[in-house]
N, C-alpha and C positions, 0 to 999 in steps of 0.2 A: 303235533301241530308244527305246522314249517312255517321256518323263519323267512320273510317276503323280502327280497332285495332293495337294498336301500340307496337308489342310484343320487350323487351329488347334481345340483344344479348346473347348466351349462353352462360355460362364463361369458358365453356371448346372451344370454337367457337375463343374470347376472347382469350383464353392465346395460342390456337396454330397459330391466327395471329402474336401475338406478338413475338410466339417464331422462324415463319417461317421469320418475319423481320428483327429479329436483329440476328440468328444464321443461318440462310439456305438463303441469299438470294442471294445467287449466289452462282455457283458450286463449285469455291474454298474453298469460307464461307462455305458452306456447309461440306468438306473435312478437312479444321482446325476442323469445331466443332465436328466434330465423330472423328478427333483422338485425340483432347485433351477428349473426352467423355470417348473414351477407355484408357487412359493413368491414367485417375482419378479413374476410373475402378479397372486398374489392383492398384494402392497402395492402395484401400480401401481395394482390398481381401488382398492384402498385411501384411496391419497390422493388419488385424482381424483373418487371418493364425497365424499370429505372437503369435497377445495378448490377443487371446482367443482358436483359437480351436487346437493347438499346444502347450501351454501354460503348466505349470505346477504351481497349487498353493499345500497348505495346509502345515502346521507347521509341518508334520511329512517328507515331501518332501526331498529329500537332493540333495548337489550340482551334485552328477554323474546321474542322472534320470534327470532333468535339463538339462545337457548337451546331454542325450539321445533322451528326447524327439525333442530338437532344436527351441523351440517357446522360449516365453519370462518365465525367471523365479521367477514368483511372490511370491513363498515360503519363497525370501530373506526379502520381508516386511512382510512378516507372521512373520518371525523369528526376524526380526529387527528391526519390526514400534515401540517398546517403544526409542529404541537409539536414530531414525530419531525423536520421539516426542518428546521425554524430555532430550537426550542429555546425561551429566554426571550428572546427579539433584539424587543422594539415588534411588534402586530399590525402598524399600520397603515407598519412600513417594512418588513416583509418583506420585499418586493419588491428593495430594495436587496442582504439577505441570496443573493436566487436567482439576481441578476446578477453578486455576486463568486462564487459559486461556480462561474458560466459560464465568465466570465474565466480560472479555476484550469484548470478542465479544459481551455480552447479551446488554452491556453499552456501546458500540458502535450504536449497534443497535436501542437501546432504545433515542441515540444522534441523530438521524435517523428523529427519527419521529418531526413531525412538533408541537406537540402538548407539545412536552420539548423544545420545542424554549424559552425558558427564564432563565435569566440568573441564578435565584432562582433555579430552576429545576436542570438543567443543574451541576452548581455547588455542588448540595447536593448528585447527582448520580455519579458523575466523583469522587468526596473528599471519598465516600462509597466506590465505586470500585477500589481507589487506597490503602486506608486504606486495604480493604481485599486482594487485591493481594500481597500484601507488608507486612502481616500477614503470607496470607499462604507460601509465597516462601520462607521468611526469617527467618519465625519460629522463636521459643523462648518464647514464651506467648501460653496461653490457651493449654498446654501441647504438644505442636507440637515441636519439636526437629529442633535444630538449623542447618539451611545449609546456608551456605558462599556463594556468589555472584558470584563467583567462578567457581563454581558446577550450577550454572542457566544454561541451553541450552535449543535448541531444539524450537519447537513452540512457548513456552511459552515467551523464550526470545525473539525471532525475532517480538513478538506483545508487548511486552511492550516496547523495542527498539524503536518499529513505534509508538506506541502513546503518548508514553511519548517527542519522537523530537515534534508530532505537536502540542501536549498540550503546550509546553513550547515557542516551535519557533513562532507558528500564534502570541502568543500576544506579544512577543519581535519583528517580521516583522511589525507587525502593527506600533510601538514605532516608529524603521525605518525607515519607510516611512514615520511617519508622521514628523520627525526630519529630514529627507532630503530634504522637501518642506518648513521646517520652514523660516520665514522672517528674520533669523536671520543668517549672513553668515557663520559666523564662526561656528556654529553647521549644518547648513547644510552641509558646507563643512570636516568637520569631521566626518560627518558622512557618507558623500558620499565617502570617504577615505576608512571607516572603509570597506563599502558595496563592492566596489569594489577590496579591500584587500582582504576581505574572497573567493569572485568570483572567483578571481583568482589564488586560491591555491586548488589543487587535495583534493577531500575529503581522500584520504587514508593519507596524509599529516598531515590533520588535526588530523585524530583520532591518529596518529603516536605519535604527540605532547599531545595533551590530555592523552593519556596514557600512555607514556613515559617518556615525556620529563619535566613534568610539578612538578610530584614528587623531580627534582633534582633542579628547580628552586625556590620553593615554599616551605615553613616551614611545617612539617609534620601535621600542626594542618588545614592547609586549602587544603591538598589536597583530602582528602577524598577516598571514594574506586574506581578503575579504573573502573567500571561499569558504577557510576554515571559520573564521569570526563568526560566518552565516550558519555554517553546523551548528557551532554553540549558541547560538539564540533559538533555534530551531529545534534542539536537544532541552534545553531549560525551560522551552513551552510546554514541547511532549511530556517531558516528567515532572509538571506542575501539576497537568490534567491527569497524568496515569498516577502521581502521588495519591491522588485523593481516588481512584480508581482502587487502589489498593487500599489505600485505607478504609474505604469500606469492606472489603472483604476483610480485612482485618477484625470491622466490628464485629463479624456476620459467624466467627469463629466463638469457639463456646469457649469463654474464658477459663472454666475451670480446666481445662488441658493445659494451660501454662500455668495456672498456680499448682498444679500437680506437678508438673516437671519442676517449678521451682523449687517444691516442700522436696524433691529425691535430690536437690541438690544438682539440678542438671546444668550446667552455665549456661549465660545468656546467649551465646553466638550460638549453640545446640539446641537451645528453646525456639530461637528465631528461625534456623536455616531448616530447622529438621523436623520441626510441629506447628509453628504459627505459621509461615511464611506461606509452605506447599497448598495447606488448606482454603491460605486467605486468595492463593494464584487459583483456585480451583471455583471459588464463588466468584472471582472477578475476572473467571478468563471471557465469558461473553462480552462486558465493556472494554475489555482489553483488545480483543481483534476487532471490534470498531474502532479504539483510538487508533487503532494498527494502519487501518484500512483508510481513516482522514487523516492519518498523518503522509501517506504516500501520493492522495491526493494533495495534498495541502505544497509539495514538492514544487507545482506550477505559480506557486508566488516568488519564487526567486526573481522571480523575472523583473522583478520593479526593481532590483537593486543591479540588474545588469549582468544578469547571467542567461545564458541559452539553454534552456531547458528543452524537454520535449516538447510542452506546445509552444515555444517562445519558436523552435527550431520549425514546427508545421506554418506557424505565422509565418515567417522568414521564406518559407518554399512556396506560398500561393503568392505574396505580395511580390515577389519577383521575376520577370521576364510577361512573359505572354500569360500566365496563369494564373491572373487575377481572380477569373471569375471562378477557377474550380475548389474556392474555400468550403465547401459543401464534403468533397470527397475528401479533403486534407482531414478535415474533423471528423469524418465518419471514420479512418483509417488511424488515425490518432485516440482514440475513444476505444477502438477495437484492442489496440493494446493498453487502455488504463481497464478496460475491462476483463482482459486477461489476467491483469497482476491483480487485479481487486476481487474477482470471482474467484481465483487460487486463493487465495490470504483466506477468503471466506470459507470456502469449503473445505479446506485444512481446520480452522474455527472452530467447526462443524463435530469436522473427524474425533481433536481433540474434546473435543464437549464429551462425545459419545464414549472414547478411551478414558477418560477421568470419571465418569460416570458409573462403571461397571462397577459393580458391588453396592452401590449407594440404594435404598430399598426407603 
């Protein structure tokens, strides 16, 4: 008896079952999905009428050609992407502004990988690329000319804004959390105090205080420049919320693993860094690269206490000269890069989920 060949389905066979069952399988189904098809349809051609083949780019372009043509007018970033980049930072030092922001992202990236997982590593690349950021934007050494804290905007700021709250917040959340579980009531409860005080007060509040309020309470010698003040308010939010981020994953761990390690006699700084900790970062890394990802958004509220940020800086380049009316393209263009650093942050999230996960059954 011969065995009869067993040919696989064809994937084009394959995907028009799949698509006659879950979109055509009955005449109305069928009628929803060819009008939402057409409807998807027509805003594709929509915005590609818009913001390509109606469109008006190049530096020499001006605002009434613009209005002639009726697409979108992209001459206003021709003309304005240093404003929206680097804000009020000196024309002629730009340049300094686009190479700490290289630095931010290269050391980011380079925190990325798995193979600077130590805290040697880590440490020696994050201290380098604060040291040079904090050279070039502040100048005054190695013949670069001095700019005030002041005059920082643009990209530049809004990434050191975001790295510097979770450089400073993760290890102050961690403290947190681990002070709110403490066997010790009275510091638990002070600090579940503190946790829940910051919670509950609007981040604009805080930075309001921070950079306001704090100058008239405090001797001139400790308040330092409202830049840095603004960090620190803005670090004490994030790791309010990421305390209690972690402290649930803390719950989420099986206690008898530390009273094991306790009963071998293991100390508490090796019970913490070496068996609770790793496990409790592993159940709370998905709320973690959410706080990650609205704390980077959350960058664009400086702006109420007088800093130029990246939208403060896209504001600043429509509201002035001829290009009032092209706020349309300034935010689509501004949007395009918070959704670059926000879809990276995510899909890194992502990757990490899937590498922490391996072995887990």
């Amino acid at each position: 008896m011969t065995d009869l060949p067993i040919h696989a389905p064809d994937p084009s066979q394959r995907l028009w079952r799949r698509l006659r069952s879950e979109y055509f399988a009955s005449p109305l189904g069928s009628i929803l999905t060819l009008v939402c098809v057409a409807i998807l349809g027509l805003l594709i051609w929509w915005v590609l009428d818009w913001a390509l083949f109606r469109a008006t780019f190049g530096v020499d372009a001006r605002a009434a050609e613009c209005r002639a043509n009726g697409g979108a007018c992209w001459a206003v970033i021709a003309n304005r992407w240093r404003l929206i980049m680097f804000g009020i930072y000196p024309y002629g030092e730009q340049w300094r502004s686009a190479l700490a922001c290289v630095i931010v992202i290269a050391t980011v990236a380079l925190s990325c990988l798995p193979r600077m997982w130590a805290i040697g590593r880590l440490a020696a690349i994050w201290l380098f690329a604060a040291l040079a950021f904090y050279i070039l934007m502040k100048g005054g050494t190695f013949g670069l000319s001095r700019v005030s804290e002041e005059q920082w905007g643009g990209l530049a700021l809004t990434l050191f804004l975001f790295v510097s709250t979770v450089v400073i917040g993760m290890p102050l959340a961690v403290m947190l959390a681990l002070m709110r579980r403490s066997e010790m009531p009275v510091i638990a409860k002070v600090t579940g105090l503190l946790i829940d005080a910051v919670r509950s007060l609007p981040l604009l509040s805080i930075l309001f205080t921070f950079a306001v309020v704090l100058p008239f309470v405090l001797p001139a010698m400790l308040t330092g420049e409202k830049l840095y003040r603004v960090i620190v308010g803005l670090a004490i939010f994030f790791a309010a919320y990421q305390a209690e981020i972690i402290r649930g994953g803390l719950q989420g761990t099986a206690s008898g693993q530390e009273e094991a390690a306790k009963a071998l006699g293991i100390p508490y700084r090796y019970r913490i860094s070496r068996i609770v900790l790793p496990q409790a970062f592993r159940l709370a890394l998905p709320a973690t690269i959410n706080q990650v990802v609205i704390t980077f958004m959350e960058t664009s509220l400086v702006v109420v206490v007088g800093f130029v940020e990246l939208l403060a800086a896209g504001n600043a380049a429509y509201n002035t000269g001829e290009w009032k009316f092209a706020y349309v393209e300034v935010y689509v263009f501004i949007s395009a890069i918070y959704f670059t650093f926000v879809f990276g942050l995510s899909r890194y999230g992502a990757y990490l989920e899937r590498r922490m996960n391996v072995g887990r059954r």
